[in-house]
N, C-alpha and C positions, 0 to 999 in steps of 0.2 A: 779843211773845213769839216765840223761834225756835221754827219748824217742825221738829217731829222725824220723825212717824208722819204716816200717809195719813189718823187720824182728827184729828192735829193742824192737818193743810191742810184738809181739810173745815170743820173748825169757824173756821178764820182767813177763810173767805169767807161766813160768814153776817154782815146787818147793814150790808155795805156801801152803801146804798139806790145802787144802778146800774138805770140809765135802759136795760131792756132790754123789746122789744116783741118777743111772740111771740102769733101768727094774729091780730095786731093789738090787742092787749091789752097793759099793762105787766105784769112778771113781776114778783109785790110779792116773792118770796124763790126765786132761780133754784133752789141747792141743795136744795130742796125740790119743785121741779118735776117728774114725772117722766120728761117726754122730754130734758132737760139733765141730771136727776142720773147717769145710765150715765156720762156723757163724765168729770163730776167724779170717778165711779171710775176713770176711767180714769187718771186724772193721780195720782189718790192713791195707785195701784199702784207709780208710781214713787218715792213716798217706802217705800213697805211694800216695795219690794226694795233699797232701801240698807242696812235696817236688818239683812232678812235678808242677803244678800251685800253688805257696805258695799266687800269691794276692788273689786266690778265696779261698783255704782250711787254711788260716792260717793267723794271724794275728801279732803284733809287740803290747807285753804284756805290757798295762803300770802298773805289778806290777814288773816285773823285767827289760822289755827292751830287753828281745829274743823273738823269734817266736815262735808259741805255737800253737796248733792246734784252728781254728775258734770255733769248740766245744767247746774250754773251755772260749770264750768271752763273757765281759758284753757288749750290744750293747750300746750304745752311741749316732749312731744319724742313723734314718733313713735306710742310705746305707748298715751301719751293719748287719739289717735288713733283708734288700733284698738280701744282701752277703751270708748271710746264706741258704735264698732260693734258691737260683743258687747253692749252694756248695750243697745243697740235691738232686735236680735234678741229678746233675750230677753221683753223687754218685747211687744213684737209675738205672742210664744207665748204670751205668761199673759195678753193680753186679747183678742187677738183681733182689735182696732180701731188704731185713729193716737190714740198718747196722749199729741199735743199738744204735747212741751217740744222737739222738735228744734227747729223755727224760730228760737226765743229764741235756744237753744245757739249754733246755726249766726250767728244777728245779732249777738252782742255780743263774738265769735269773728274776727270779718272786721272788726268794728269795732276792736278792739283794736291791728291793725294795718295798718290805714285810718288811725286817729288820730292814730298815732305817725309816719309819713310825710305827713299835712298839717302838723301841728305841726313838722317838719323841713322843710319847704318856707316854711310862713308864719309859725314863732313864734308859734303858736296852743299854748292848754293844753288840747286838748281829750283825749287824752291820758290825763294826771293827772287829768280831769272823770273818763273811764272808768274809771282804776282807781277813784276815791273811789267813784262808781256802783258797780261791781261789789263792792266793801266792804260797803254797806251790805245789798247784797242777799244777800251771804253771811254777813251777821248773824243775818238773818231766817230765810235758807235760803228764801226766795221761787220765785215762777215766777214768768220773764221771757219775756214773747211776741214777737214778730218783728211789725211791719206795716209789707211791703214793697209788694204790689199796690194801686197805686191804679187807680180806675174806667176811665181813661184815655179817656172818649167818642170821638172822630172818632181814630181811629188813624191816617188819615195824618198828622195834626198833629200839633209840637209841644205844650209844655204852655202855652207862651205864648202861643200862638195857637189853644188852642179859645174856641169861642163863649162858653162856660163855663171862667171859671179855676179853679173847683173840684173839674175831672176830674183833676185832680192836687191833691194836698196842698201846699199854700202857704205861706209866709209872709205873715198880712195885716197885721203890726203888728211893728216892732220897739220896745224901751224900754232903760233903762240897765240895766233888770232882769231881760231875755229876751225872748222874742219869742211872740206867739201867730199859730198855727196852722189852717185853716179845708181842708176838701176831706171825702173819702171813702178807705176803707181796704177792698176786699172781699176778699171769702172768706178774714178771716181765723178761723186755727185756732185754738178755743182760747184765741180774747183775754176770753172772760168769767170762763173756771178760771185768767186770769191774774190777777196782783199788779200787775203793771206791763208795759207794752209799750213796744218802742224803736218809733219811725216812722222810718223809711226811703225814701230817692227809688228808685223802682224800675226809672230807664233813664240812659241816657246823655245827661247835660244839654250846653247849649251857653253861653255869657255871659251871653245873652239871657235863661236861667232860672234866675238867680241864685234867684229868689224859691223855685222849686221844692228847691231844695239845700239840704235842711234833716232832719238827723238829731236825736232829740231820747227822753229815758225821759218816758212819762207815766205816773201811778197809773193803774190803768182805773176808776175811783170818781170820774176829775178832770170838775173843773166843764164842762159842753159837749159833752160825749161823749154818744151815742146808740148804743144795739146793738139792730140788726133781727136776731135769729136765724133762720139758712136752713132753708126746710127738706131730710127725706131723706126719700128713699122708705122707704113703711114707718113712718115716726118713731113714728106715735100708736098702733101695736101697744103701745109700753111708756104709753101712758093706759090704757089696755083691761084690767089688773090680768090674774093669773096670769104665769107662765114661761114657756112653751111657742113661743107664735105670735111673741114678738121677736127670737128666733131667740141671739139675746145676748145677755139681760134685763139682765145686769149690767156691761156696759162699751158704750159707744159713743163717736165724736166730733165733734166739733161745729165747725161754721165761722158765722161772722155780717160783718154788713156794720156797719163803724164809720164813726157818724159823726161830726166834730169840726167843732163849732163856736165858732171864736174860742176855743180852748185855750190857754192860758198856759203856757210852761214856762218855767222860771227858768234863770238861763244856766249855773247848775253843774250840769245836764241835757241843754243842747246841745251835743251832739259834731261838728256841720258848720252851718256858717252863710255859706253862699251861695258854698262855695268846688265851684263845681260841674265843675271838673276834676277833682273825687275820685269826683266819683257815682258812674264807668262801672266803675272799681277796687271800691270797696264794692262792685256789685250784681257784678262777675265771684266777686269774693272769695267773696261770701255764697250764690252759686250754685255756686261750688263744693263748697264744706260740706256746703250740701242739697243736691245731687244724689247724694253719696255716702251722703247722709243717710239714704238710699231703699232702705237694706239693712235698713231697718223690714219692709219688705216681706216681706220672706224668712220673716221672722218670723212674721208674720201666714200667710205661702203656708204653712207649717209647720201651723197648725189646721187650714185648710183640704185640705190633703191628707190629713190624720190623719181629718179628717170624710168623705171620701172612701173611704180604710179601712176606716173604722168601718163606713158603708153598704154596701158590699160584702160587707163580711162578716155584717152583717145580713141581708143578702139572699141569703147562703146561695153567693155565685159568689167569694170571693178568690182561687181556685187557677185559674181561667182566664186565659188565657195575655194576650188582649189586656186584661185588667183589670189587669195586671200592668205590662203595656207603657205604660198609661196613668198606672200611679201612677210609673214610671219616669223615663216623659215629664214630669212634673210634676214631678219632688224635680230631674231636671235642669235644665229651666227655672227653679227657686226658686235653689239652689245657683249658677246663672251669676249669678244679681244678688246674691248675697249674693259670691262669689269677686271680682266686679271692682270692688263698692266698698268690701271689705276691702282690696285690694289696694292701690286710691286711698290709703287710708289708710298702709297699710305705706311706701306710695313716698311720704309727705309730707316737708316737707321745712322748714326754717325762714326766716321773714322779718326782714326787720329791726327788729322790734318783741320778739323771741326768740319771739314765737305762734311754732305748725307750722300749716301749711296742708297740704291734700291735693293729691294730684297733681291737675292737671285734668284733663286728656285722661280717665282713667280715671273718675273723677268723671261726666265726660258721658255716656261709655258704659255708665257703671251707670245714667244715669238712663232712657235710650234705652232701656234693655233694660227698666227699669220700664215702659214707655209701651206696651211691648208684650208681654210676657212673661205678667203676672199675669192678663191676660184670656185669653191659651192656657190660662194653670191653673184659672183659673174656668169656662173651654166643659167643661174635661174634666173638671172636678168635678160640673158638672152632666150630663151625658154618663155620670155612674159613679152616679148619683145618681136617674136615670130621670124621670120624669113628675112621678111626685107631688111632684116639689120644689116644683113651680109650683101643685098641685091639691090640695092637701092639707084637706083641714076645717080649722075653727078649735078649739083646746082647748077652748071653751065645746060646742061638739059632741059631742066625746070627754067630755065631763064630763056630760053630758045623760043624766035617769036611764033614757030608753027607748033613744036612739040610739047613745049611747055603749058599750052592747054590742056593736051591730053594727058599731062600729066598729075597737072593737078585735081582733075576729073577723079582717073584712077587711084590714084595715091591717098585719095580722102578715105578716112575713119570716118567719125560720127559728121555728121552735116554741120554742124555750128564750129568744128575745126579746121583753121587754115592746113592746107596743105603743108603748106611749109612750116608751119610750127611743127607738126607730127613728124616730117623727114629731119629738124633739128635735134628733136628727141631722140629719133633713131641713132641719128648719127653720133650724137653723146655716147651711148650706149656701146655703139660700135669704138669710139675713140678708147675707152675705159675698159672693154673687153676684147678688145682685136689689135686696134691702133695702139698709137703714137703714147697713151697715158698707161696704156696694159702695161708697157715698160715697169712703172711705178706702181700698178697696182697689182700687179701677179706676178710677174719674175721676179721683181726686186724682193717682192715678198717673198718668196720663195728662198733667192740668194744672200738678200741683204742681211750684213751682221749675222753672218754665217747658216749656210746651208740646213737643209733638221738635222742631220747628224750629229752637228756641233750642239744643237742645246739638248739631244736625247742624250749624249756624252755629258752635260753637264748637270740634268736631270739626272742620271743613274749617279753620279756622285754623290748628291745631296738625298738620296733616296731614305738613308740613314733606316737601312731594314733590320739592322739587328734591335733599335730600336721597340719600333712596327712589331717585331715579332715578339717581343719581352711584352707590348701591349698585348697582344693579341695570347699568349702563356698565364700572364695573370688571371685575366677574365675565364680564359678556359678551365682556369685551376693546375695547370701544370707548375706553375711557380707562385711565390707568395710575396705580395705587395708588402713594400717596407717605405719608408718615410720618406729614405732618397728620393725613393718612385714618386711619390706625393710631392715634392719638392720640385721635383725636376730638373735636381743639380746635377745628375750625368748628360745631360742632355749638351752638342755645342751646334753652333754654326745656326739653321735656319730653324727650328724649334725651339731652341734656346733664346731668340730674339722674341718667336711668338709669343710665347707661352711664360717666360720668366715671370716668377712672381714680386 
């Protein structure tokens, strides 16, 4: 049955019997759990806002000709693009948390025209494998998950040469009829609220790792699969019953560690099979997506500022001058990472597969300024947010039929604020800079779609200063401007897209 409503994806994941361990125990019914169900709101939000804004969350499939979640689209031109950034922002404002489908988006985005250029090189279908895949899941209307990081043990090694060949995802068997699959998958997002996950090589292979070069769609329900759910700080606040102390009782999200053992996939599933000159293209491609993908952010900085407001003005001080300067400081911090990977967007551009990809360069920059940005806006929310964010009682306190008077006495800001609406603020603040949602709003950002390293690696590439320099020799007069220069035909790669005339 296609997915329409967020109550319609809820109930399509009951029943699955998935092999998932949480504080060492199997989890006989996840969506019934209640430290996993927030996350599962989380993802259903995204069906419940196609419905209400279907132009921004949802798109008109051209493999079948219905509406389909924006998640599951190849972008096409540009506005698709940007379409996608406005649908993350917004999503980021109504929950609050990481809700999960970007990965998938961003993987079977970069796959689609990954596959069209092996298939152009080797007379490979993989390809035509993709669109049939993507068909099927815009039948369903599904949610398709990304699993790109593998464990990768001894980092100076290749994958062929750790002690263990399982710190990479493998090929340990091929057949006439596909191949199975053996390794580990961490911290992925979201692969339990998933239908299906593509796997993915997450570096640049050599000949020698043929075995590792393997792109493939699995069910998460397939035979050999194991999910260890991680934990978050905070998590078992949402065991503990009541609203209050979870700070976001009703959205969070969830990353877990997969593991495949001896997985089957059938070969109208595999999209790469051992052609490991494509890997380093796929993982650029799919880093670039998610890195601009990171204007979730924004989204999310958006509550979190708003909850900084709110305290202020619970406590009676918004018209001081440096509380002001602070939420200032903060809406420009969010605003830069939301501007440069809108922008990445605006500046994409098309491949020879007709996908649009985003600019890179901008891409990276958006993700750099994630890595460091959203922890300024969380010191200074906490900073606008005073003490108690961290000392607060537990609602069971405040509900206490002797204490909870005194509490509420104390705990009051301005006179005309309940108590407990000012400890519900608090405790947001706390979820999003301490707790359970910090996951997604500061490590992740930190981690996700690779460390700063990786995009300052990817920034000095494109840096293109011999360029730079030949600008900066004309104007001074050391060299003399000629037509080319006016033209800007030596120019390639990401000036060549701006600037072409």
């Amino acid at each position: 049955m296609k997915i329409h409503t967020g109550e319609d994806y809820i109930n399509s994941l009951r029943g699955r019997g998935l092999r998932v361990f949480l504080f060492g125990e199997i989890v006989e019914e996840p969506v019934d759990h209640p430290m996993i169900r927030p996350s599962i709101n989380a993802v259903a939000k995204t069906y419940d806002l196609a419905i209400k804004v279907p132009e921004l969350a949802s798109v008109i499939s051209p493999f079948t000709g219905e509406r389909v979640s924006r998640f599951l689209h190849v972008c096409t031109n540009v506005e698709d693009l940007v379409l996608q950034n406005k649908m993350q922002r917004k999503l980021g404002q109504l929950t609050g948390t990481c809700f999960q489908r970007c990965v998938g988006m961003d993987a079977f985005n970069s796959l689609y025209s990954v596959s069209f250029e092996m298939d152009e090189k080797y007379g490979t279908t993989y390809h035509q494998r993709m669109k049939s895949f993507l068909t099927k899941m815009h039948q369903y209307n599904y949610v398709v998950g990304g699993a790109m990081t593998d464990v990768k043990g001894d980092r100076s090694l290749p994958p062929r040469l750790q002690a263990d060949q399982d710190m990479f995802v493998r090929v340990t068997k091929r057949t006439d009829k596909g191949v199975y699959i053996s390794g580990a998958k961490a911290h992925q997002t979201g692969c339990i609220n998933s239908h299906w996950m593509v796997v993915m090589p997450t570096m640049r292979l050599g000949e020698k790792d043929k075995d590792f070069a393997i792109i493939g769609a699995i069910p998460v329900d397939a035979q050999g699969i194991t999910y260890i759910y991680g934990r978050q700080s905070c998590d078992t606040r949402s065991m503990e019953g009541g609203s209050i102390d979870a700070g976001n009782a009703k959205y969070g999200g969830q990353e877990a560690m997969v593991i495949l053992d001896n997985v089957f996939i059938p070969n109208e599933y595999v999209f790469m099979n051992g052609e490991y000159d494509f890997a380093a293209m796929l993982v650029e491609r799919f880093t670039t997506y998610h890195r601009r993908s990171y204007v979730c952010k924004s989204g999310v900085g958006d509550v979190l500022i708003g909850a900084s407001a709110a305290i202020v003005e619970m406590n009676g001080v918004p018209k001081a001058s440096h509380i002001k300067d602070k939420l200032v400081e903060m809406t420009h911090l969010n605003e830069t990472i939301y501007g440069t990977g809108i922008a990445a967007s605006y500046q994409g551009y098309e491949t020879k597969s007709g996908a649009y990809i985003c600019d890179e360069m901008l891409a990276n920059v958006c993700k750099h300024h994630v890595t460091k940005m959203p922890y300024e806006i969380g010191r200074l929310a906490q900073d606008l947010a005073g003490g108690l964010v961290a000392t607060l009682p537990s609602e069971k306190d405040l509900n206490h039929p002797e204490i909870g008077a005194l509490l509420r006495k104390y705990l009051r800001g301005k006179a005309d604020v309940p108590t407990e609406d000012r400890m519900r603020v608090l405790r947001l603040i706390e979820n999003m800079t301490l707790g359970r949602n910090a996951v997604g709003y500061l490590t992740e950002s930190m981690h996700g779609a690779g460390s700063p390293q990786a995009q300052r690696i990817q920034i000095g590439r494109m840096m293109q200063l011999e360029y730079k320099k030949r600008l900066a020799k004309i104007i001074a007069g050391v060299e003399t401007e000629t037509d080319k220069d006016i033209l800007i035909d030596e120019l390639s790669g990401y000036f060549s897209r701006v600037f072409s005339l």
